[in-house]
Structure formats: C-alpha cells, structure tokens
C-alpha positions in Angstrom: 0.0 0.0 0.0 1.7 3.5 -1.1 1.8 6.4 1.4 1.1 10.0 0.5 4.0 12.3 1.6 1.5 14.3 2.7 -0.1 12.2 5.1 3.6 11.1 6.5 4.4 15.0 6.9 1.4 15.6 10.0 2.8 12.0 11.9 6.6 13.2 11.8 5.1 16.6 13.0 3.5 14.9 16.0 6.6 13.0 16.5 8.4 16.9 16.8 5.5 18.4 19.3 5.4 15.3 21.9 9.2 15.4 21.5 9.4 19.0 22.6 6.8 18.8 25.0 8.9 16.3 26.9 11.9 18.3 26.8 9.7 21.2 28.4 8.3 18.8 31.1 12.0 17.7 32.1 13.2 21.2 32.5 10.3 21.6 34.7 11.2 18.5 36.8 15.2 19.2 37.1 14.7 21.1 40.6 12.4 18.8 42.1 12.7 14.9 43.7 10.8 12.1 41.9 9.2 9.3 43.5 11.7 6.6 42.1 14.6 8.5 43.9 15.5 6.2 46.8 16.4 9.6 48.6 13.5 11.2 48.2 11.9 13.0 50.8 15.7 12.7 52.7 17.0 15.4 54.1 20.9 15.7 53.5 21.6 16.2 57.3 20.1 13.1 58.5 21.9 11.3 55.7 25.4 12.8 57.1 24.4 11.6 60.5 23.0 7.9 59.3 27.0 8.0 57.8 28.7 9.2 60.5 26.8 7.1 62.9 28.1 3.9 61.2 31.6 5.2 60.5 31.8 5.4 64.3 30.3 1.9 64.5 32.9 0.9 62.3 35.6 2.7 63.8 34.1 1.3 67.3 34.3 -2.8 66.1 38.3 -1.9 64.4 39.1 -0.7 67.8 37.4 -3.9 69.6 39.3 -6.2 67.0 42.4 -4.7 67.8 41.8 -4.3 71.6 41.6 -7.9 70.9 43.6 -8.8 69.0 46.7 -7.3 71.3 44.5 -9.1 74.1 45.3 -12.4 72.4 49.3 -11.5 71.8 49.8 -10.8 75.4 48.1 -13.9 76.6 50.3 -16.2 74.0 53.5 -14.1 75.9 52.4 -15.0 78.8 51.5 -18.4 78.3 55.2 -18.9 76.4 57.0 -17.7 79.7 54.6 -20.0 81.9 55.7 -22.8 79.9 59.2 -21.4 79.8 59.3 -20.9 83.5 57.0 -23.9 85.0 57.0 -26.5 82.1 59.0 -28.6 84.1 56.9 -28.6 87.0 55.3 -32.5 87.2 58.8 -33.7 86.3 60.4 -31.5 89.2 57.5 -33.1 91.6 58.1 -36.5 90.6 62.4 -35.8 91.0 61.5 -34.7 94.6 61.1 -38.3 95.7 64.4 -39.2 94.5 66.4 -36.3 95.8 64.9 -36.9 99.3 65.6 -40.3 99.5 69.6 -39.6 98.8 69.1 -36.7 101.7 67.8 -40.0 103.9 70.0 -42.6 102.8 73.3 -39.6 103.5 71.7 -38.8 106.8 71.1 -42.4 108.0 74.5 -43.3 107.6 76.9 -44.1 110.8 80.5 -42.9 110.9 81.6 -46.6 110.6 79.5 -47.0 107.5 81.1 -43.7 106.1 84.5 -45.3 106.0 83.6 -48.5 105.3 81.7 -47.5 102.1 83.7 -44.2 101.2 83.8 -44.2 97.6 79.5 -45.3 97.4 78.9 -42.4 100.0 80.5 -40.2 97.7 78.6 -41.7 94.2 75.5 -40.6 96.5 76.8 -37.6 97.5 77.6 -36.4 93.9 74.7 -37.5 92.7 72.3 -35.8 94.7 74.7 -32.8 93.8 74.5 -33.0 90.1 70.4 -33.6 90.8 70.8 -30.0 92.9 72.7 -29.0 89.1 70.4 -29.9 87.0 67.4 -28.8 89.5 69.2 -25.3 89.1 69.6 -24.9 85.0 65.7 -25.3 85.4 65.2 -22.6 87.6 64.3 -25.2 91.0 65.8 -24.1 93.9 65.4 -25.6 97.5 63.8 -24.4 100.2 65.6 -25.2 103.1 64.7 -23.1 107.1 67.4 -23.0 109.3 66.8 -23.8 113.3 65.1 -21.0 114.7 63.8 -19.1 111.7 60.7 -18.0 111.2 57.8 -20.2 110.6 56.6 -19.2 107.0 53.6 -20.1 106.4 54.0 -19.4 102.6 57.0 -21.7 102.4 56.6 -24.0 105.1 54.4 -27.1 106.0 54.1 -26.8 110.0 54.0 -31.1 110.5 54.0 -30.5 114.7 54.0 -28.0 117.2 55.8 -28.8 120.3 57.5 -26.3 123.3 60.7 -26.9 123.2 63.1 -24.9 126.2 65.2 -21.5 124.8 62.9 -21.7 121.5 61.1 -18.6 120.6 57.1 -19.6 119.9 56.9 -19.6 115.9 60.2 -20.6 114.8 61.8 -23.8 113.1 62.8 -26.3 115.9 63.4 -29.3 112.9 63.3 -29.3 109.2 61.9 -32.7 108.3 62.5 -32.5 104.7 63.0 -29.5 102.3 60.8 -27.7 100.0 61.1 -26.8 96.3 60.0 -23.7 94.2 60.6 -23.1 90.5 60.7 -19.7 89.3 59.7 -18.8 92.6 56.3 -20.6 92.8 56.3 -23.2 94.9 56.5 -27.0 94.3 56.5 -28.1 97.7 56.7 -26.7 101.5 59.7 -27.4 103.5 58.0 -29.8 106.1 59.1 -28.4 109.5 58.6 -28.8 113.1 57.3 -25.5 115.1 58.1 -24.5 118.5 55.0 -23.5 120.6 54.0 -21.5 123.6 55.3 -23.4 126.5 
C-alpha cells in the first residue's frame, strides 16, 4: 500500500511536538525529587548523620578487633613464659622423691658405714649434687629453714607443734625435709617442726 507524503508529513510533526513537550516537562522537573529517587523525601543532614553514625560503629568494632587482637598477643606471651618458667613442673615433683631419699639414705649413715663404704657415699653424695645441678639450669631451687627461723607459712608445712626450752614460739625447731620452688612458685613446702608456747 503507497503512502502519500503528505499524510507522512502531520505524523513526523506529531513526533516533533510530543518530542518538545517532553523536553519542556524535564526542564520543569530538574529542581524537584521524583518518586523513584530512593532519597527522596531525605534530608541531606540526617543522611550525614545515618553515615557518620556507622563510621563510628565501624571505627568502634576496628578498635574492639584490635583491643583484641593485642589481648590475644599478650596472653600467648604469657602463656610462652609460663611454659618457659614452670614447664617442668610435674617432672620436678616426681624428681623430689628421689632427691629426698639420697638426703635420707646420707643422713642415715653411721661414721663406721662412712669409711667402710667411702667411695658409694661419695657416688650418693655427687649424685644428689648433680640432681641439685640440674634442678638449678631449670630454675628449681630448695627451700631449706634453718633452726630458729621464722615459721613461714607461705614456704613452710608446719607437721607439729611442740614447746621446746630456749625456743622462741613460731620458729623452726626441725626441718623434716625441704621444700622446692621453681621460678619462685612453689613445688612443695619445706615440712618443719614449730616451736610452741610453752
């Protein structure tokens, strides 16, 4: 079917005035909001705040996760040097045994058995010193009162409590065996006999 030219001329002119009228209509619109704008209605104020409100959330969990994570370091530090410093612990319990039944077996022994067995009292003797040796490169040392010192009750195990004549109440009157720390905590209380009121 053939089209007049004249006929396509009024279409093509519509085409021009609906064209223009939109232009018209968005000039009109470019100072105000639509509906489709997802900020419409919004006033640029509250969104600052809605931003600055959850930067400072965000700034408020980094500090947390760094609080933390420093939290974390310092417990592994601390954990390291507890293992450095009382790692050996059980084993230094179960060695206590041993070094207290040399410390018997040396202060059972007669003058007579001394020179009859010289060279096997001194074996003992050095081993219980190179136990002392090797107690020491692991940071054990002994705990050992003297007569008459204070009774600690940190350090010491009171095992009795007896008067005994020219002893001051609360001192060491016998030290039944000795007590072990390591890295000063202690192992074991020196177990020691008290003097009392008489």
């Amino acid at each position: 079917m053939a089209v007049n030219k004249d006929e396509e001329a009024p279409f093509l002119d519509d085409i021009d005035e609906i064209e223009e009228e939109l232009e018209i209509e968005d000039e009109a619109d470019d100072g105000e909001l639509s509906f489709d704008d997802p900020k419409a209605g919004v006033d640029p104020a509250d969104d600052m705040d809605a931003v600055i409100e959850e930067r400072d959330a965000l700034k408020d969990r980094l500090l947390r996760a760094f609080a933390d994570l420093e939290n974390t370091r310092k417990r592994a530090e601390r954990d390291r040097r507890d293992a450095e410093n009382y790692g050996g612990t059980k084993l230094a319990r179960d060695l206590l045994p041993v070094y207290d039944n040399l410390a018997r077996a040396l202060a059972a022994l007669t003058d007579e058995q001394r020179e009859a067995a010289g060279p096997v009292i001194e074996g003992i003797e050095l081993t219980q010193k190179e136990l002392l040796s090797a107690f020491a490169k692991h940071k054990i040392a002994r705990v050992s009162p003297e007569v008459g010192e204070k009774f600690d009750p940190k350090m010491h195990q009171a095992m009795f409590e007896a008067p005994l004549p020219g002893a001051e109440p609360g001192t060491v009157i016998q030290v039944m065996t000795d007590g072990f720390t390591i890295a000063d905590r202690l192992i074991r209380p020196a177990q020691v006999g008290v003097a009392s009121k008489g």
